[in-house]
Every structure is written in structure tokens, then in C-alpha cells.
N, C-alpha and C positions, 0 to 999 in steps of 0.2 A: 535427475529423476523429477523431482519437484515443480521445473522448465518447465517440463511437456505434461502438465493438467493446466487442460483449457475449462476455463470456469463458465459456467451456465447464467444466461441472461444478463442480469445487470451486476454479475459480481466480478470483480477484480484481481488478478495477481499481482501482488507488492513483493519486493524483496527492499528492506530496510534499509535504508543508509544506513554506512561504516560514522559510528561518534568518536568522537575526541577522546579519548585516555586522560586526557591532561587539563585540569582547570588553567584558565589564564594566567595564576602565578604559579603555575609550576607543580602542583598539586597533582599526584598519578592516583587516578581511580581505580579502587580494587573491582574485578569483576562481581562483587557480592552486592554494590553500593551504586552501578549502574545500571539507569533507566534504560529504557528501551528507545530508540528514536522512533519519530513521529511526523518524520519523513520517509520516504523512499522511492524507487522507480518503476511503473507499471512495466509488467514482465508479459502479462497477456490479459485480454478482455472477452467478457461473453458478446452474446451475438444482440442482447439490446434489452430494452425494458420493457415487458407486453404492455400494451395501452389497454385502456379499458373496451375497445373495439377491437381486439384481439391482432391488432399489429404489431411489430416490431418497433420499439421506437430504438434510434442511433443512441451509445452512450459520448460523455462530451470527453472523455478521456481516450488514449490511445497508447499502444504500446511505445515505450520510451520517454513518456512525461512523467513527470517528479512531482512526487502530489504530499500533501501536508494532510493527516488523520488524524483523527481525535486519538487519545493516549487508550482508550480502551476497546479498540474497534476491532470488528473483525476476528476472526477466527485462527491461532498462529499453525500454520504450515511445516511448519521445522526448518531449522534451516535459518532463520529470519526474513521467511519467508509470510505472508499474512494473506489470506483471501478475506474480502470486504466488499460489500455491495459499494454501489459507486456513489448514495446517498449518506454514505460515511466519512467521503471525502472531504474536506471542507476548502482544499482550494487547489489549483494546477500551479506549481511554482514557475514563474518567466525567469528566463535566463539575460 
């Protein structure tokens, strides 16, 4: 369900990356004590950012890029799922 809303303008659909359970030495993380990740992979994009001349402008993101957000961006979806203007992004992760 969550998929299919297409987000208006310059806002984003994230679905969050899966995190680690486990610290590096072996330490299992109860769900009450885990953060949320601050990653994830855009799912869908609006159609642009109006310019001040009432154009469309392109966003620089695209469905299937992996993008890094600030820890309190964004509006959660359910799901771990986030919509977030694309000015909350803070960078497109290279592979």
C-alpha cells in the first residue's frame, strides 16, 4: 500500500534500510534500544521543485538511489517507510 503514494513536488519516498542487530563484538540489540537508520532507498519522487517563475525544476535524486538523511527528517510513513522533501537529504550514497 504504502508503494503506490506518489509524493507531490519536491518530496521523496524512503523506505529505510535493514540495520545490524548486532554490535561488532557480538552484542544483540534489543528492539527498545535501537535507532532508526539514516539511510535508505528512494521508492518514488514528485514531479520537481516550483521555481520562483513557476516552473518545474528536476529533482537530483531518482527512484532507486540510496540516500543518507538527517536523523530527524521527514515525516514516518509506517512501515519504515519516510516521506522527506529532497532538501533533507544530505547526500546520494555511490556504489
Amino acid at each position: 500500500m504504502i508503494e503506490k503514494i506518489r509524493p507531490l513536488y519536491d518530496r521523496v519516498l524512503v523506505k529505510r534500510s535493514e540495520h545490524e542487530e548486532k554490535t561488532s563484538g557480538g552484542i544483540i540489540i534489543p528492539d527498545t534500544a535501537k535507532e532508526k537508520a539514516q539511510m535508505g532507498t528512494v521508492v518514488a519522487v514528485g514531479q520537481g521543485r516550483i521555481a520562483k517563475d513557476g516552473a518545474l525544476a528536476p529533482l537530483a535524486v531518482k527512484a532507486g538511489d540510496v540516500v543518507y538523511f538527517g536523523k530527524y527528517a521527514g515525516t514516518d510513513a509506517g512501515n519504515d517507510f519516510l516521506i522527506i522533501r529532497e532538501d533533507e537529504i544530505l547526500g546520494i550514497v555511490e556504489k
